[in-house]
C-alpha positions as CSV (number, residue, x, y, z in Angstrom):
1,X,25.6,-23.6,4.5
2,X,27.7,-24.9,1.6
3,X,31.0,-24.0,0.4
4,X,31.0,-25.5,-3.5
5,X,34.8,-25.2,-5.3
6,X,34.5,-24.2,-9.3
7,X,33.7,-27.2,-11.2
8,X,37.5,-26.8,-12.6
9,X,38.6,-27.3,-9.6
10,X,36.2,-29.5,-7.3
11,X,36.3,-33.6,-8.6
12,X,36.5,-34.8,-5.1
13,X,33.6,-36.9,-4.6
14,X,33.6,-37.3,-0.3
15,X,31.5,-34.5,1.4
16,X,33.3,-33.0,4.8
17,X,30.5,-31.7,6.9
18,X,31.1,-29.6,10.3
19,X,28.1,-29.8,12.3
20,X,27.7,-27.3,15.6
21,X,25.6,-27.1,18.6
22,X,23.9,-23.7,18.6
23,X,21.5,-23.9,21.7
24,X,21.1,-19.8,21.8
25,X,20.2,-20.0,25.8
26,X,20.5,-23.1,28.0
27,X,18.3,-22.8,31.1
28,X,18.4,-26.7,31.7
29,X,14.6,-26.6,30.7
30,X,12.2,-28.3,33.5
31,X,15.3,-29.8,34.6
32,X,16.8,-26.3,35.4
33,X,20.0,-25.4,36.0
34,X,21.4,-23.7,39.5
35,X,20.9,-19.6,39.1
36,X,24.3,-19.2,39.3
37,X,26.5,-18.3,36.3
38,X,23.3,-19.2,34.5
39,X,24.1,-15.7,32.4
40,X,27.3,-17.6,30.6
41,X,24.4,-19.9,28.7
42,X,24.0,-17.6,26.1
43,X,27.5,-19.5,25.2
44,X,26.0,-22.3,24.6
45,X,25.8,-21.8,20.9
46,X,29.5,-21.4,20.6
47,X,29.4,-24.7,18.3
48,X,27.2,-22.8,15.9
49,X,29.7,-20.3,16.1
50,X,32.8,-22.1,15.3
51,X,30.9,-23.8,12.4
52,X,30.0,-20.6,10.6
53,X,33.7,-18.6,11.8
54,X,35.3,-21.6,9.9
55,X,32.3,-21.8,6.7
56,X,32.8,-17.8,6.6
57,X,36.5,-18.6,6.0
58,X,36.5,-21.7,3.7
59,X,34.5,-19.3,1.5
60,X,37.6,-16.4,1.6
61,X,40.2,-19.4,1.5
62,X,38.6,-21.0,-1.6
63,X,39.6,-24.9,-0.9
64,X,39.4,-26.7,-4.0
65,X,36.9,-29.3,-1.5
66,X,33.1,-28.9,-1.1
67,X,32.0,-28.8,2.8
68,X,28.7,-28.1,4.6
69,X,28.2,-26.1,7.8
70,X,25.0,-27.4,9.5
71,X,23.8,-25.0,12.7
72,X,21.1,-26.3,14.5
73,X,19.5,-23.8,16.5
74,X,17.2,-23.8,19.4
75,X,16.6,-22.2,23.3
76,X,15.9,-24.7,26.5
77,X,13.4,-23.0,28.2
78,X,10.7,-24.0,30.6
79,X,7.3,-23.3,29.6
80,X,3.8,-25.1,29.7
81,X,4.9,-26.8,26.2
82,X,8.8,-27.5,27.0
83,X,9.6,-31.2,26.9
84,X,9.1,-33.0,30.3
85,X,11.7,-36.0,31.9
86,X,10.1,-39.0,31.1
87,X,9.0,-37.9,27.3
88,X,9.5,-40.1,24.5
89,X,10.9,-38.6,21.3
90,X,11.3,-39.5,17.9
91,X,14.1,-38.6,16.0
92,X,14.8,-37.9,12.3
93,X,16.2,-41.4,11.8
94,X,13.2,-42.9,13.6
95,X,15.3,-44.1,16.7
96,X,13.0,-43.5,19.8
97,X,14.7,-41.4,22.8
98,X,13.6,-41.2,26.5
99,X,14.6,-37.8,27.7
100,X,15.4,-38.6,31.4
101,X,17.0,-35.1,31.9
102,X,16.1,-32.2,30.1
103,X,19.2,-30.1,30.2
104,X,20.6,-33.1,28.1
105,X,19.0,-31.5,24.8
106,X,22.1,-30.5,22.9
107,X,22.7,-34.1,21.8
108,X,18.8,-33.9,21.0
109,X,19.8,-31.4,18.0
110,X,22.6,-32.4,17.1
111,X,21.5,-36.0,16.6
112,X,19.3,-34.7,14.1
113,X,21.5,-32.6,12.4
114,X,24.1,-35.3,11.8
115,X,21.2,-37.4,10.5
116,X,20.7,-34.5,8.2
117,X,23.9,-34.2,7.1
118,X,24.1,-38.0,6.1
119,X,21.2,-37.2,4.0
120,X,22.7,-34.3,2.3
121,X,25.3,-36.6,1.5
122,X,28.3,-35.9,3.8
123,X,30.8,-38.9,4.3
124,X,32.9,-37.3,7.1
125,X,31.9,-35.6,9.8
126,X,32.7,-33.5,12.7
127,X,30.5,-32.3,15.3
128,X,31.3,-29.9,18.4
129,X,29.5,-28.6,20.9
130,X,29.7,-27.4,24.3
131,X,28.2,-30.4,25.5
132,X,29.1,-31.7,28.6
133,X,30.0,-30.3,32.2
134,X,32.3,-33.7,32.9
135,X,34.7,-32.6,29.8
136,X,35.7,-29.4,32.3
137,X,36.4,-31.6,35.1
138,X,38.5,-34.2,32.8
139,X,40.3,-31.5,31.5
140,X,39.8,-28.2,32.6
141,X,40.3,-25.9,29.5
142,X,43.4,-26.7,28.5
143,X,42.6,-29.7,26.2
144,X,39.5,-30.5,23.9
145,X,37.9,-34.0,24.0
146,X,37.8,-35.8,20.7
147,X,35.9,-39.3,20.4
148,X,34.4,-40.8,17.0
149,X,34.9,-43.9,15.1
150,X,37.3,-43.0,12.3
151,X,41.1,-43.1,14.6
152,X,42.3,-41.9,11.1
153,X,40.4,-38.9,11.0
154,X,40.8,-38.2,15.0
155,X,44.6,-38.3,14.5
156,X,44.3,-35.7,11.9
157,X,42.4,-33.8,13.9
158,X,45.1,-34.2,17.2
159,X,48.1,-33.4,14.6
160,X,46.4,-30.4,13.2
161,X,45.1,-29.2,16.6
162,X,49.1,-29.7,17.1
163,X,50.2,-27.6,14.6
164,X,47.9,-24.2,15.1
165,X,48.3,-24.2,18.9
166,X,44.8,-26.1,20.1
167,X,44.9,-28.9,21.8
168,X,42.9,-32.5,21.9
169,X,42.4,-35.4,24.2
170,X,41.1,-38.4,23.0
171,X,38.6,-40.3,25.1
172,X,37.4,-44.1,24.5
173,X,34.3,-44.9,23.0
174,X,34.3,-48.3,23.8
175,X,31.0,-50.0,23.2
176,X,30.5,-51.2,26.7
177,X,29.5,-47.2,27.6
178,X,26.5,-47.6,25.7
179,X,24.7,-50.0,27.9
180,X,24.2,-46.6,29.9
181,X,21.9,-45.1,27.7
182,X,20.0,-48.2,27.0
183,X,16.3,-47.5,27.5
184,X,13.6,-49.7,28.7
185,X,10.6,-48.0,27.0
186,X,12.4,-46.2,23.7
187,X,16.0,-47.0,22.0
188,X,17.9,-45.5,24.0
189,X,17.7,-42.5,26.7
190,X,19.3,-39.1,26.3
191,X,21.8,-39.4,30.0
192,X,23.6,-42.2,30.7
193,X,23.7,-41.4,34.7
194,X,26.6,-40.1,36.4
195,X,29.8,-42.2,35.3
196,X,31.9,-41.1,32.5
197,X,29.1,-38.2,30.9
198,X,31.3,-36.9,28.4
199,X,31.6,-40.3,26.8
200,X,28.0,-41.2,27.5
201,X,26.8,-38.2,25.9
202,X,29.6,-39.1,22.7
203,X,28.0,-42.6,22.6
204,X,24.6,-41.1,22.3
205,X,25.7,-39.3,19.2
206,X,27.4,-42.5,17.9
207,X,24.0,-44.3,17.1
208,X,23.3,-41.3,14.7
209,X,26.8,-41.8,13.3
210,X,26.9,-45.2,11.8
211,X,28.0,-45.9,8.9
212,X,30.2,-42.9,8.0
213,X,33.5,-41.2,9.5
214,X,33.0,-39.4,12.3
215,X,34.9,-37.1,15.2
216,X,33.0,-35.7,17.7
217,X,34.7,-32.8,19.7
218,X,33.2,-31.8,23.4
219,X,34.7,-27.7,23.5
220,X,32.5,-27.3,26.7
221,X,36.0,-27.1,29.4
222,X,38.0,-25.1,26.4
223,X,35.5,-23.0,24.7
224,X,35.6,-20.2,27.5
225,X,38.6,-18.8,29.0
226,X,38.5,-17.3,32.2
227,X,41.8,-15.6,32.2
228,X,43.6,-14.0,29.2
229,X,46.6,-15.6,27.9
230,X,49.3,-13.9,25.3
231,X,46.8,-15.3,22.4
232,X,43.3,-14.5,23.4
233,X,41.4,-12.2,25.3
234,X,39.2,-13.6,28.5
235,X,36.0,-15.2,27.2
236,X,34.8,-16.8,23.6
237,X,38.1,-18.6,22.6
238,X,36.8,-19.6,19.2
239,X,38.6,-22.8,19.9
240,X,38.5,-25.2,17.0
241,X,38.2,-22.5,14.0
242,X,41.9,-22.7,13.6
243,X,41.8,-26.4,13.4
244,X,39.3,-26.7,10.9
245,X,39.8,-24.3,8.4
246,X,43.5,-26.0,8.9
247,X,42.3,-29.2,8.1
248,X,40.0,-28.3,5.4
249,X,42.9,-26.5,3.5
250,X,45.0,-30.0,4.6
251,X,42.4,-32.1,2.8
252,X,42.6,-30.3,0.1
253,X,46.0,-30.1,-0.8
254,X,46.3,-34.1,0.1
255,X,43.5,-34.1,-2.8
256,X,46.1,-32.4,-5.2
257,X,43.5,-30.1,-5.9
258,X,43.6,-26.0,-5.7
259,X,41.0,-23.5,-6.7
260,X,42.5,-20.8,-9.5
């Protein structure tokens, strides 16, 4: 999905593209997941979700800023074809990947689909997905994670997320994680064992991300609400649609440019 501005309007050259995790069932794969609660991973699209909520109302808004909406969508299911642990994949950018755990396949797609996005020529970006289980017992689902490698772009993010009633946590993305997913027989692997596997998993997505601005926001704690509060209903929070279509419509009044 693209939103385009009129060509009166749109003489921003930069590209913001939002990029969601849309795995449409999760069941871990040969590497399956415990039975129970295994009915809440038809959620695990809610990435997908949030990208085209917010594309569907960038188009209503009208920002006077172009953005692409990249869903990548897929099921983990076991079957006589299904990817195996110990696999060696090849992405779009030609890194190799050792899948080690099969219910690690989120960062699989959306790898790819940040790749595709710097192809389509997007110089920011912002990913989420409900990606890791550690992010819920960080910070329960009170607070979003946010890593990446542009702290200009993160704090905008925080400060927005501020402003609409959502809130993020920043974690470190120091390079010293990465040694976790280092590989012996491929690049790097998709896990990154059991120490710090929200970060891990962000570091994974970092060696897709060079090059370009990037925020990476892990909605897996925050993206389901178990109780009702006074602003949502008990389940699909939407979390991070306010926040983006707040920050698009930011950008692109800090552009000094407005759609007539």
């Amino acid at each position: 999905m693209k939103y385009e501005p009129s060509k009166r309007a749109a003489r921003k050259k930069d590209l913001l593209a939002l990029v969601g995790k849309g795995i449409t069932f999760d069941s871990g794969g040969i590497s399956l997941k415990p039975g129970e609660n295994m009915e809440l991973m038809k959620y695990d699209m809610t990435g997908a979700a949030t990208v085209i909520g917010t594309m569907r109302a960038i188009a209503q808004l009208k920002p006077a800023i172009p953005v692409l909406g990249i869903a990548p969508c897929a099921e983990n299911l076991p079957s006589g074809k299904a990817t195996k642990p110990g696999d060696v994949l090849k992405a779009m950018t030609g890194k190799t990947i050792e899948v080690i755990n099969t219910d690690a396949e989120g960062r699989l797609v959306l790898a790819d689909a940040i790749a595709y996005a710097k192809k389509l020529g997007a110089t920011q970006i912002i990913d989420m997905a409900t990606l890791t289980g550690a992010v819920s017992i960080a910070l329960g689902d009170v607070n979003t994670a946010i890593l990446g490698t542009d702290q200009a772009l993160i704090d905008q993010v925080i400060a927005t997320g501020r402003e609409v009633g959502e809130k993020f946590w920043q974690l470190p993305l120091d390079r010293e994680y990465s040694n976790q997913i280092k590989s012996d027989i491929a690049d790097i692997k998709n896990v990154g064992g059991k120490k710090a596997g929200t970060i891990t998993a962000a570091a994974f997505l970092k060696e897709f991300a060079d090059g370009i601005s990037w925020a990476h926001l892990d909605i897996a704690g925050t993206a389901w609400g178990d109780t009702a509060t006074p602003y949502r209903a008990k389940g699909p929070t939407g979390i991070a649609v306010r926040t983006l279509i707040e920050f698009v419509e930011r950008s692109a009044a800090a552009s000094g440019q407005f759609e007539g």
